[in-house]
MARDOVO-591644 format. One record per residue: residue in three letters; x, y, z of N, C-alpha, C in turn. Coordinates in steps of 0.2 Angstrom, whole numbers, plus 5000, padded with zeros to 4 digits. Layout:
% MARDOVO-591644
ALAXYZXYZXYZ
...
% end
This chain:
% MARDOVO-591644
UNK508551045035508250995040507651035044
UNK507751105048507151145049506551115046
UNK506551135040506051155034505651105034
UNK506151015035505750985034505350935039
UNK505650985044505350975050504750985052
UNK504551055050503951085048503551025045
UNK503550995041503150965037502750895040
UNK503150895046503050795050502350825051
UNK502050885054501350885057500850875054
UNK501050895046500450915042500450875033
UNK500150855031500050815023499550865018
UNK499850895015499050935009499050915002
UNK498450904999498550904994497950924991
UNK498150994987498151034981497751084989
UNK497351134991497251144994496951125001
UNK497151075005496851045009497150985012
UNK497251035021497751015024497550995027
UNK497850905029497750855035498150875042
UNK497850835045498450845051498050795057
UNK498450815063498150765069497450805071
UNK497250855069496650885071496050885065
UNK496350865060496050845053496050815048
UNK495850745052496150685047496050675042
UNK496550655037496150635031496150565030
UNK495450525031495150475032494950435025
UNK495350385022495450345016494950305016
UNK494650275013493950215013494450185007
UNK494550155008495050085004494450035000
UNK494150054994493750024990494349964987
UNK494649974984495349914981494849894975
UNK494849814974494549784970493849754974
UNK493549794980492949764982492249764976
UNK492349794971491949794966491849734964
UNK492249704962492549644959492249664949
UNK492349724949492149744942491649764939
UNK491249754945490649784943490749874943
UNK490549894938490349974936489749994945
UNK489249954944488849994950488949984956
UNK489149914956489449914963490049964965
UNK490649974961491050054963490650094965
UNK490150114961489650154961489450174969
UNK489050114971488950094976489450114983
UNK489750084982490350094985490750164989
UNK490750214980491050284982490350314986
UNK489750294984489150314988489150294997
UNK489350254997489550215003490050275007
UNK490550255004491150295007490850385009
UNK490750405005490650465005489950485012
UNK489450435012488950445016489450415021
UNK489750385023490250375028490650415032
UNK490650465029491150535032491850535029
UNK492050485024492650495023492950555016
UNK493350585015493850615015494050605008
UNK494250525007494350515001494250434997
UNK493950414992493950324989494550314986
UNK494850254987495350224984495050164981
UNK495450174973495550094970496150074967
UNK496150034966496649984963496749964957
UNK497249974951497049994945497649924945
UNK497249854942497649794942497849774937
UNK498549764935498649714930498949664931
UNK498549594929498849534935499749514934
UNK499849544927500449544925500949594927
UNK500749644930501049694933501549664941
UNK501049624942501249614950501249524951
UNK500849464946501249404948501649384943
UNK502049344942502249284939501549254937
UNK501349214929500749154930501049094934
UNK501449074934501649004937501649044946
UNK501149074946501149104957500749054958
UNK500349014955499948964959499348994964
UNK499248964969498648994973498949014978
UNK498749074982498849104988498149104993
UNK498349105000498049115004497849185005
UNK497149195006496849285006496449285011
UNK496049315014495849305020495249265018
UNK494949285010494249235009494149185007
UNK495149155009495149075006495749085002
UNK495849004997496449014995496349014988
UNK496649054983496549054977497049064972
UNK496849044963497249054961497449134957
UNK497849164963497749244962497849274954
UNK498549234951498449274943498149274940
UNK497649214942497049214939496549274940
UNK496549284947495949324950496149394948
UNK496649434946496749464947496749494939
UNK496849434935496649444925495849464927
UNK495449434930494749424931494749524931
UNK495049564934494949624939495249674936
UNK495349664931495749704923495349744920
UNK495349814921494549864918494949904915
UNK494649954911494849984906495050054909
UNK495250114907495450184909495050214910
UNK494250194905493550224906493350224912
UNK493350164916493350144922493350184928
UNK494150174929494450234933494250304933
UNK494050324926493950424925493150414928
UNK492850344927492050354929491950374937
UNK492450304940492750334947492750404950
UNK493350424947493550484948493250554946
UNK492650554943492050624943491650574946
UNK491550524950490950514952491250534961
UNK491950514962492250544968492250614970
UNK492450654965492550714964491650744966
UNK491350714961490650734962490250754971
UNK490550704974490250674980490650734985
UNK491250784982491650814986492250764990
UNK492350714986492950674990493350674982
UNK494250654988494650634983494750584980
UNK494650574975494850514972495650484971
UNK495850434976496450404973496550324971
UNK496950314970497250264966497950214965
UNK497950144968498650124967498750094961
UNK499250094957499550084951500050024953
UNK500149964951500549934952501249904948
UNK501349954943501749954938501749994935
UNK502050004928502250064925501850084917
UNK501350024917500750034910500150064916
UNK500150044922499550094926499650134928
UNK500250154931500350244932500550274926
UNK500550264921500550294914499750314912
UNK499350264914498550264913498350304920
UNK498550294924498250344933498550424928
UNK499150424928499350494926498850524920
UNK498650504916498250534911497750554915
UNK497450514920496750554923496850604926
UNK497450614926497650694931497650684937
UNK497650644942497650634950497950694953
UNK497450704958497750744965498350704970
UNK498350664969498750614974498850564972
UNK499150504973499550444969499850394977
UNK499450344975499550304983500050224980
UNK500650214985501150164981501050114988
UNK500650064988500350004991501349954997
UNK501249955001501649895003502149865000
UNK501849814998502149784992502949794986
UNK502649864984503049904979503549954981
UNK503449944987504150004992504650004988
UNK504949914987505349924983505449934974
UNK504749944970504649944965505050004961
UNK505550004962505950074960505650104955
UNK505850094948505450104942504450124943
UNK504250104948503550114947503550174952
UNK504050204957503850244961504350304957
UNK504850304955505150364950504350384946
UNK504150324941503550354938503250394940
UNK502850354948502250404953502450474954
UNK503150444956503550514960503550574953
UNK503550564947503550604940502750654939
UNK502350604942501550634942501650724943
UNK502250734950502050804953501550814956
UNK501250754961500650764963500850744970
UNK500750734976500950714982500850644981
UNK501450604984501550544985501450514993
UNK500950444993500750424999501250354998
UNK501350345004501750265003501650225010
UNK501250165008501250115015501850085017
UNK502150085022502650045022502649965027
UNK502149925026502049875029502749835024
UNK502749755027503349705026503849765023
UNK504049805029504849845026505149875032
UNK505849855031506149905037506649955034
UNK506549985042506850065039507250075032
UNK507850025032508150065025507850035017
UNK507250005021506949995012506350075012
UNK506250095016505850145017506350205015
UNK507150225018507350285014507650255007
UNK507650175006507850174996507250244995
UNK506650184995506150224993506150294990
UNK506250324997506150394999506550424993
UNK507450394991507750424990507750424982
UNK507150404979506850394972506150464972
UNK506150484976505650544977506050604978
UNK505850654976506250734978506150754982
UNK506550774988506550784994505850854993
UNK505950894989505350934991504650924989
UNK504450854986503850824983503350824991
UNK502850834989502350814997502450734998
UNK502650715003502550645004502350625012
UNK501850565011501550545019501850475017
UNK502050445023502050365026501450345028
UNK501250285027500850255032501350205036
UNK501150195040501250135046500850075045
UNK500950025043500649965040500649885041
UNK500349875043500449775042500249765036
UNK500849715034500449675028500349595029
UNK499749605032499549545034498749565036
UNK498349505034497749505034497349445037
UNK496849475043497049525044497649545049
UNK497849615050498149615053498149615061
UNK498649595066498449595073498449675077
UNK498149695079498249755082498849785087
UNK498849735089499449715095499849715091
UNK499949705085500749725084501049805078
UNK500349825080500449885074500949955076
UNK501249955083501849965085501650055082
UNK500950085086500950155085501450205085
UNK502050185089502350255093502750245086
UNK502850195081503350185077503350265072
UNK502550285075502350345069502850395069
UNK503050415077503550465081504150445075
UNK504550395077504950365075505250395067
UNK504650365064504750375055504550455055
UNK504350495059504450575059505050595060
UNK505250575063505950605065506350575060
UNK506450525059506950475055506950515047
UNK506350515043506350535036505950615035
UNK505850625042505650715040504950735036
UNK504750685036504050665033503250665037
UNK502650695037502250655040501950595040
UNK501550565046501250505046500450485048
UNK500550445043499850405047499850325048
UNK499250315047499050215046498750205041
UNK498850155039498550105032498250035039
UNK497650025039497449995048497349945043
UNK497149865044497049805041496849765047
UNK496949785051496449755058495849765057
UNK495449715061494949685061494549755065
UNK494849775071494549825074494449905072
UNK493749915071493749985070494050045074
UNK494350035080494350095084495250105086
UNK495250035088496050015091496450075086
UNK496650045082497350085078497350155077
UNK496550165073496250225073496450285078
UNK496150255084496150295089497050305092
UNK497150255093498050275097498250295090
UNK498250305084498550345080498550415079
UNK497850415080497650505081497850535086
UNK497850505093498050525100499150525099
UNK499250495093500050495095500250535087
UNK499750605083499750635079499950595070
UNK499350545070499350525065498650595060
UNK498950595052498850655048498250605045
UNK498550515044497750505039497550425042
UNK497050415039496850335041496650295037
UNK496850235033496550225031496450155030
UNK495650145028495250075032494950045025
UNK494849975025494549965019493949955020
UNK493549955013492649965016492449915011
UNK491849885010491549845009490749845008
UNK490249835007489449835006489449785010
UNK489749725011489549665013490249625013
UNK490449605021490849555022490849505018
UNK490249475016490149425011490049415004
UNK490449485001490449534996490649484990
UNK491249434992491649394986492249454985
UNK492149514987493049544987493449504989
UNK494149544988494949494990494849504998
UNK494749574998494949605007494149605010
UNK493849575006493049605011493049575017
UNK493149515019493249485025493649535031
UNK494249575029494449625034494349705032
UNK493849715029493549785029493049785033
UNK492749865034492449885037491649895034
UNK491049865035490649875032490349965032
UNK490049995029489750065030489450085035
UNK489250055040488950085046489650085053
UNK489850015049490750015054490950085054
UNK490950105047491550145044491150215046
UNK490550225046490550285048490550285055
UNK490450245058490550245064491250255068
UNK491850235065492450245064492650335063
UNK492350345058492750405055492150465062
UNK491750465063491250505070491850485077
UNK491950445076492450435083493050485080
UNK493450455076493950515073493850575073
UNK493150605069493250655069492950725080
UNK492750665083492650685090493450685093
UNK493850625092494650625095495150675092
UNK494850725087495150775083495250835088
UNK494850845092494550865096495050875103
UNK494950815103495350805112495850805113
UNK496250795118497050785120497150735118
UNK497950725117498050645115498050585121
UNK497950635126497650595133497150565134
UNK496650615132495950595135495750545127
UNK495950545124496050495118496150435122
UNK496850425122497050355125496650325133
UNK496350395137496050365141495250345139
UNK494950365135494450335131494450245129
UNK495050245123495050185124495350115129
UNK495550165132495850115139495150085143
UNK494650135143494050105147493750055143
UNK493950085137493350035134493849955129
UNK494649945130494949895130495349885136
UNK495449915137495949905146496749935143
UNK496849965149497749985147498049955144
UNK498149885146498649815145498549845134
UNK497749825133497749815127498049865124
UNK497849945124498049985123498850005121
UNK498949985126500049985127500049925122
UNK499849875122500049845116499949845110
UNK499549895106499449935100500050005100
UNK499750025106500550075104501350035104
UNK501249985107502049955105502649995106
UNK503249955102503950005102503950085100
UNK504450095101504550175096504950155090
UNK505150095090505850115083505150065077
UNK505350065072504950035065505149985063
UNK504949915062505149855063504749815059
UNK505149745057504449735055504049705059
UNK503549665060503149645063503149565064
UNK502949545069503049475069502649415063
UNK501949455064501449425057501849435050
UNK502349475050502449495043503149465041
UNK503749425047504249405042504249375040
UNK503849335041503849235034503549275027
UNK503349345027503049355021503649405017
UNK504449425020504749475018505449445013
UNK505149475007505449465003505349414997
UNK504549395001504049354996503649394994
UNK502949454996502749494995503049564993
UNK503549594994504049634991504049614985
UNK504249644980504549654973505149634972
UNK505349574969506149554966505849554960
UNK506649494954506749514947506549444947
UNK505949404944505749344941505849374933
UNK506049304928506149274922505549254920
UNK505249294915504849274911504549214904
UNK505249164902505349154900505949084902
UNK505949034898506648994898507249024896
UNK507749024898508449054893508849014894
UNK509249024887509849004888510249034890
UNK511148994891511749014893511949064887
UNK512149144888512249184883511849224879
UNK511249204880510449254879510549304884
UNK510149364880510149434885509349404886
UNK509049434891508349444892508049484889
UNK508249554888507949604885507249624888
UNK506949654884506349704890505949644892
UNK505849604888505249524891505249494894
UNK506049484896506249414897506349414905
UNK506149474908506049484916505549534919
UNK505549544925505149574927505149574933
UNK504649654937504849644942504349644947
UNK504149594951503549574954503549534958
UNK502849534964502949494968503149434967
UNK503449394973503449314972503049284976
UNK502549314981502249254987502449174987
UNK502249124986502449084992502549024988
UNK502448994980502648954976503348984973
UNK503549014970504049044966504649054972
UNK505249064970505949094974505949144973
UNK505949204979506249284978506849284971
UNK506849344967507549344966508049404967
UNK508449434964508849494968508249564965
UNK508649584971508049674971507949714962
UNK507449734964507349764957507949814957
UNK508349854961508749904957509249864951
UNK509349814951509749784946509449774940
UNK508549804939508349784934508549794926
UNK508849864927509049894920509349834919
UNK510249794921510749774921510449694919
UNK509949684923509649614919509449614912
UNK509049674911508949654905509349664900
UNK509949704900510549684893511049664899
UNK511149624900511849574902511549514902
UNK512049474895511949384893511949354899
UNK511749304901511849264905512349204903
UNK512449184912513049144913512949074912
UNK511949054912511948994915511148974912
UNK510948924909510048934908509848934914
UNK509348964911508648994918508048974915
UNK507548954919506948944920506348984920
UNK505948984918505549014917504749014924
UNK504849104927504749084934505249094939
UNK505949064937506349064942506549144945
UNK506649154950507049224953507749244951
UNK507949294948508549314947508849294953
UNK509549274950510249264955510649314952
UNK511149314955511949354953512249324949
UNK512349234950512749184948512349174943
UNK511749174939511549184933511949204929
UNK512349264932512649314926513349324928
UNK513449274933514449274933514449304938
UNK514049334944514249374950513849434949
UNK513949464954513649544955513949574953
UNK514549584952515049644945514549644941
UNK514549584938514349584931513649634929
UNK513249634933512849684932512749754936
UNK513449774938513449854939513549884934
% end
């Protein structure tokens, strides 16, 4: 436990150590591209003139992560029908390695969320320095054994999760892999006031891990700053050309002149005590507001975030109509979000056991795994 105490202050990956005096600062590109080759382009150019550290993208297969029958979801830039949008944002492996020497080129890291087990098969061929596993997928067991197989330092956001979905997780990773948390809402955007900084303290001590933030709030400074001042190792912000870009998340990124302005405050609070931090922004929010971005110590969900838990998480949906006595076999489920037409169904760790154990009952296509599907939960131990 010593050893792994040691490790709460600081996150490296491959020579090159973060910590509270040396942030590594994330520019969260995602799908702000919208597929466009130049606009990425654009973009790692962006980030990198920005001061940050490292570009993320998001390697999407709309079948990785909805149901077709999801219907249309609320996103910050309106409401749409995601599996649709999300086929639209389907690019090739070329893509991502064009990324990845052009990140590299620029002297930043290039990282990448995988949202299932055909893209971190495709991310791992590019060789990554790092492997980022989005909110969402905490519990996507199978897709993080994957990540966790790379050998390369695993990051994990833990927004809509509480503490014991955060050590399943962990408990799918080798205790001496490099591993960072972020602290995260999964809501967009997210409110400041409830991003519950001291929770950082918390998750160091609790999993022997370092931490940082995954910020999705509207304000450039808020999160940033009480995270640095209460030894956060990383930050990361999503960035955009233009609010009115047509991305998913543009509406709550940071445009380029935000974002470096952002990471020049960072890199000045690297600097200072974690005092004259907090009094900084005290003058320029007021205490009140301040104390309520640091929030509790313990890790909790959020109050923006529980009409979403359990919906945005990963369970076992049916691909397929079946009948009584049918095995599902590898097609005939899957394990992905549900947002807010579909029914949750039980936790992926049942996944293997769904797919050879007949069923008790027909199922619909769409619907969420049950237990009473398959005669009870024995039945699939």
């Amino acid at each position: 436990m010593q050893e792994k105490q040691k490790k709460t202050d600081a996150f490296c990956i491959g020579n090159r150590r973060y910590s509270r005096t040396s942030t590594l600062v994330i520019a969260e590109i995602g799908t702000a591209h919208n597929g466009s080759r130049q606009k990425a382009l654009e973009l790692i150019h962006a980030a990198a003139e920005a001061g940050a550290d490292c570009a993320k993208f998001q390697m999407v297969f709309a079948g990785e992560i909805l149901h077709p029958l999801t219907g249309f979801v609320d996103l910050p830039g309106g409401r749409i029908p995601l599996y649709q949008r999300f086929r639209e944002l389907e690019l090739p492996p070329e893509f991502f390695a064009e990324m990845k020497e052009s990140c590299e080129a620029r002297g930043m890291l290039f990282l990448c969320t995988p949202f299932g087990e055909k893209s971190a098969a495709i991310l791992r061929s590019l060789h990554p320095q790092a492997v980022k596993i989005a909110s969402p997928e905490l519990n996507h067991f199978p897709l993080i054994r994957a990540c966790a197989g790379f050998g390369v330092p695993v990051i994990l956001s833990t927004g809509v999760a509480k503490m014991q979905d955060i050590r399943r997780a962990l408990a799918e990773i080798p205790d001496a892999a490099e591993t960072l948390l972020l602290q995260c809402l999964t809501a967009y955007p997210a409110p400041e006031n409830e991003y519950n900084i001291r929770s950082l303290a918390f998750l160091r001590k609790k999993t022997g891990r370092p931490c940082g933030v995954s910020d999705h709030s509207l304000d450039p400074y808020l999160v940033p700053g009480t995270a640095c001042a209460l030894g956060s190792c990383a930050v990361e912000k999503h960035i955009c050309l233009s609010k009115t870009g047509g991305g998913l998340d543009d509406p709550v990124a940071l445009d380029p002149e935000q974002f470096r302005r952002m990471t020049q405050a960072l890199r000045r609070w690297e600097k200072q005590t974690p005092d004259q931090v907090l009094s900084e922004l005290e003058s320029g929010y007021g205490r009140a507001q301040v104390r309520a971005v640091l929030g509790r110590s313990r890790k909790t969900l959020a109050p923006s975030e529980r009409k979403n838990y359990g919906y945005t998480n990963r369970s076992i949906h049916y691909m397929r109509d079946m009948k009584k006595g049918e095995i599902p076999g590898p097609d005939g489920a899957a394990v992905l979000r549900t947002e807010k037409t579909l029914t949750p169904g039980i936790s992926p760790q049942y996944f293997s056991a769904v797919q050879c154990t007949p069923l008790a009952r027909d199922v619909q296509n769409g619907d969420g795994a049950r237990f009473r599907d398959f005669g009870g939960k024995r039945k699939l131990r």
